[in-house]
C-alpha positions in Angstrom: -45.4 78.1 79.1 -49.0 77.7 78.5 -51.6 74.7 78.9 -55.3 74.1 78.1 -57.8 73.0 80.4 -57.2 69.7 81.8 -54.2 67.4 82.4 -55.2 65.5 79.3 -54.6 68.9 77.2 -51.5 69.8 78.0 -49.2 71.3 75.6 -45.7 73.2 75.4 -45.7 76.4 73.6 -43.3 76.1 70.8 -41.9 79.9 71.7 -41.2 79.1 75.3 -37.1 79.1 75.2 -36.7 78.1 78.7 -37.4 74.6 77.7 -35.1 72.4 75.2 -37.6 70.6 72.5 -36.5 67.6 70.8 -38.1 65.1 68.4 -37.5 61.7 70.5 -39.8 59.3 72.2 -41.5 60.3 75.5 -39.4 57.7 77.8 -42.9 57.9 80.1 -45.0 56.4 77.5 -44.7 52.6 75.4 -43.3 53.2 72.0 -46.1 52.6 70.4 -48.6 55.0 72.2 -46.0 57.8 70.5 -46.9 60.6 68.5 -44.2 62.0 66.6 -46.1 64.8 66.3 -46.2 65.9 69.8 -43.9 68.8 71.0 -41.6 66.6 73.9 -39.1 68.5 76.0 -35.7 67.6 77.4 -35.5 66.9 81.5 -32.0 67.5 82.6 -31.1 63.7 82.6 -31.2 64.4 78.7 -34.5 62.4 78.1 -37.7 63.4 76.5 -41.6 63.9 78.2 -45.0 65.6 77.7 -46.5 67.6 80.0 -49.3 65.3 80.2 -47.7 61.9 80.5 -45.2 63.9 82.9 -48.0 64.3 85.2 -49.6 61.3 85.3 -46.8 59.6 86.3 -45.9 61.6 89.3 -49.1 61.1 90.5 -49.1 57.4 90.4 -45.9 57.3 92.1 -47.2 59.4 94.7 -50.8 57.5 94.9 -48.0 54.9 95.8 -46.5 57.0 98.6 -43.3 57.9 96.6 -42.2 61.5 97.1 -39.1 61.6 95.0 -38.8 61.2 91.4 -36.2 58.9 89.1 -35.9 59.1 85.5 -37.2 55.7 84.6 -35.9 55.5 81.1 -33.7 52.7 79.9 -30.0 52.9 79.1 -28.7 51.8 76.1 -31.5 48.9 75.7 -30.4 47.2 78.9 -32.2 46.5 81.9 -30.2 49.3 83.5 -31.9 52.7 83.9 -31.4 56.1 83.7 -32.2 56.5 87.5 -31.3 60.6 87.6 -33.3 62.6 90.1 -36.1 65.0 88.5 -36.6 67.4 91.4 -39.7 68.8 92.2 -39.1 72.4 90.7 -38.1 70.6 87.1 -41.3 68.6 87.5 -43.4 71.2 88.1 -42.3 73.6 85.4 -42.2 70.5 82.2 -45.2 69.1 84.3 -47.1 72.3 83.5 -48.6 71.6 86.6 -52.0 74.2 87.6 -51.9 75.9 90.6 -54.8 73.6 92.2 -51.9 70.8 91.2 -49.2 72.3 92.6 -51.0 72.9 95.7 -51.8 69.3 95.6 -48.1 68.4 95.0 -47.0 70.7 97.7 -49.3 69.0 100.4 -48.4 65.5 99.5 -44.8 65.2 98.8 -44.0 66.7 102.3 -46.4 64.5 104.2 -44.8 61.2 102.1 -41.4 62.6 103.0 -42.0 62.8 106.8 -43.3 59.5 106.9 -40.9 58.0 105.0 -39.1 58.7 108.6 -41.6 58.7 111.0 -45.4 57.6 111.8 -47.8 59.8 112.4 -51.3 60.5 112.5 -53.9 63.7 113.2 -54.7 63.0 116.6 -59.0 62.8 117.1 -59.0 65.3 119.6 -57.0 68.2 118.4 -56.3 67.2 115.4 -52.4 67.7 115.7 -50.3 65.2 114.3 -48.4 62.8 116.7 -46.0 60.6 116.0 -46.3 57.2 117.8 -42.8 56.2 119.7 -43.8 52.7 120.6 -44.5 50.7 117.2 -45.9 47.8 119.5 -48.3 49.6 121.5 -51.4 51.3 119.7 -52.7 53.3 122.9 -51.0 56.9 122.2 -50.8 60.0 124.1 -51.0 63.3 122.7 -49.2 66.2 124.3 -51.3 68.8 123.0 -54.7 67.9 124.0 -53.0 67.6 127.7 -51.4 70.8 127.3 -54.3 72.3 126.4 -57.2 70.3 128.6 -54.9 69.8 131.9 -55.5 66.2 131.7 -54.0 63.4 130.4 -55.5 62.0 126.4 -55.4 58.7 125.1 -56.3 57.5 121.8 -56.1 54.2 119.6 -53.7 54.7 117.1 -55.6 52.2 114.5 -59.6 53.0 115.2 -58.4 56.7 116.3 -61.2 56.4 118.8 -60.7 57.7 122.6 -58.3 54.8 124.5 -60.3 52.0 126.0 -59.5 49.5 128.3 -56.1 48.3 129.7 -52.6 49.6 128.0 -50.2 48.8 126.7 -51.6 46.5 123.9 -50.8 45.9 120.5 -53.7 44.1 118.7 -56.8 46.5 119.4 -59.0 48.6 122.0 -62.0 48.1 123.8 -63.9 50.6 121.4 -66.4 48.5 119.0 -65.5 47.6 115.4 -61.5 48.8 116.7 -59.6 46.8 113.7 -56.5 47.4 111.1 -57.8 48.7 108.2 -55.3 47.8 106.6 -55.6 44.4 107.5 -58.7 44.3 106.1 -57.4 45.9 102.4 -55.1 43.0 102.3 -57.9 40.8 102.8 -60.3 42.2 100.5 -58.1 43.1 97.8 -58.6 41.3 94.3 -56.4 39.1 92.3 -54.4 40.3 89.6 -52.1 38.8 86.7 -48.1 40.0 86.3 -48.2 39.3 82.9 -44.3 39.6 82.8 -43.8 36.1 85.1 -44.7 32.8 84.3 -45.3 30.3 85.3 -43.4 26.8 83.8 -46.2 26.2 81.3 -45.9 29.6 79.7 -48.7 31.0 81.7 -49.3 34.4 83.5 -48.9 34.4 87.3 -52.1 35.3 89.8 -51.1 37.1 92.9 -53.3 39.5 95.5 -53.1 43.1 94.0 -52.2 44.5 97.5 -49.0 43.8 99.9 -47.5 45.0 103.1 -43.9 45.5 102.9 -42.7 42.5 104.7 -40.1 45.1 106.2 -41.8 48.2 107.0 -45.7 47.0 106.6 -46.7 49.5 104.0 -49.2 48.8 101.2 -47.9 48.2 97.8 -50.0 48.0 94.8 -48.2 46.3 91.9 -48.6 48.0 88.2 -48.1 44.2 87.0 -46.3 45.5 84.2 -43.0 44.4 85.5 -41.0 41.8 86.9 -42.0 40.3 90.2 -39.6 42.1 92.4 -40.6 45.8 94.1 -39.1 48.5 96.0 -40.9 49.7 99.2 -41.1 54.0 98.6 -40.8 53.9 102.3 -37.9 51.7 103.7 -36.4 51.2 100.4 -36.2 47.5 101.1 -36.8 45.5 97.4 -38.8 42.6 97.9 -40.7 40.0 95.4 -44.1 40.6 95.1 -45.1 37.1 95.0 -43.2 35.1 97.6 -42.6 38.3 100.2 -39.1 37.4 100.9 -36.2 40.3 100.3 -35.0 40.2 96.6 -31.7 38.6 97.9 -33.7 35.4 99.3 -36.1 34.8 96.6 -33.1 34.7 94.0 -31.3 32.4 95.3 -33.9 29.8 93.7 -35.7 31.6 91.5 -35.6 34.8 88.6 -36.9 38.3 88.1 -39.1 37.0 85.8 -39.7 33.3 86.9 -42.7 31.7 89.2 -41.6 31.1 93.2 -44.4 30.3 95.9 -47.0 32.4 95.4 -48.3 33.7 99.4 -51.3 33.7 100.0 -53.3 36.8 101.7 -51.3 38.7 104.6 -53.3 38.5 107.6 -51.2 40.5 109.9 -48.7 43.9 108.9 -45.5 43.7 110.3 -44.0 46.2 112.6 -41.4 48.2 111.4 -38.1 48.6 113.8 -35.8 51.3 112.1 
């Protein structure tokens, strides 16, 4: 295999015969962005990429904090799709990926794995990562530093600042400025326009671009592309963009594709008790 420099270069070499060429529509691209012309291979679900477009969309799911991939491609013109695994090794030899990419690969997709089942962070003073037991208490001790120092170390899980003031708490430390920052994303984030959901009048629906799992309190950016409802890469839980409640709740008065109450703003990320 061979590739130019730059993601947006990327090309198969016809003569490579590890890889299966076919003349069909790159299922990662709209149908109208296609160029015959380009050499697409087959993944092992059967369907047909570019090394470019390939890459690009890994790395969007990942910005996203998903660390597995599922052929997205739909089945027989349904709403139904393909939904095959493409595991890493397959996606890094049709992704072409460089080695500064599959270094990059390498890093993320086992950090977004282990906190997919865990939460962690690199603690201030040792810069270890520690995983916090108690989900409603943001003062954290690291056994490393007080292996190492002979004395106990506290730290604030959300301003990662040395512990001050009384513990347990959940809300915030004594250190100044100590806030969520991702309570403040969700505040300051901007509005943007699922163009797939209207609302009765025919009109596109308005929504804040950024969420918090109502489950597991991650962020979610919507690519407002598609219908209102999302799945959380974390928990897994599928929940409507719009409204916040689980995809089970919201339809039982409303569509994929049809306006419910819009939230407004999270002001507060829920904990997340697995």
């Amino acid at each position: 295999m061979s590739t130019q420099q730059g993601e947006d270069e990327k090309s198969y070499d016809p003569s490579d015969t590890t890889l299966i060429f076919v003349q069909e529509p790159d299922v990662l691209e709209p149908p109208e962005f296609d160029d015959p012309d380009t050499l697409k291979a087959k993944m092992s679900c059967g369907h047909a990429v570019k090394p470019q477009s390939l890459t690009g969309w890994c790395r969007s799911l990942m910005d996203q904090g998903q660390y597995e991939f599922f052929c997205p491609a739909p089945v027989n013109g349904t709403n139904e799709k393909c939904n095959k695994e493409w595991p890493y090794t397959e996606i890094r030899k049709l992704a072409l990926l460089t080695d500064e990419e599959q270094a990059d690969f390498e890093e993320t997709l086992p950090r977004l794995a282990a906190a997919r089942y865990c939460e962690y962070k690199s603690c201030p003073g040792c810069q270890s990562f520690v995983e916090r037991g108690d989900l409603t208490n943001l003062c954290v001790r690291c056994a490393v530093c007080a292996a190492k120092k002979g004395a106990m170390f506290e730290f604030c899980w959300q301003c990662l600042g040395i512990w001050k003031g009384r513990a347990p708490r959940s809300d915030r430390c004594e250190n100044e400025g100590c806030a969520n920052p991702d309570v403040e994303k969700l505040a300051e984030c901007k509005t943007i326009t699922l163009s797939q959901v209207k609302t009765p009048s025919g009109e596109a629906v308005q929504c804040p671009s950024l969420r918090s799992c109502p489950t597991c309190g991650l962020l979610i950016e919507h690519n407002t592309r598609a219908c209102k409802m999302i799945i959380c890469p974390r928990c897994k839980k599928e929940f409507c963009f719009l409204c916040l409640k689980l995809k089970a709740d919201c339809l039982k008065t409303s569509g994929h594709f049809v306006l419910c109450t819009v939230a407004a703003k999270q002001t507060s990320i829920p904990s997340w008790v697995k």
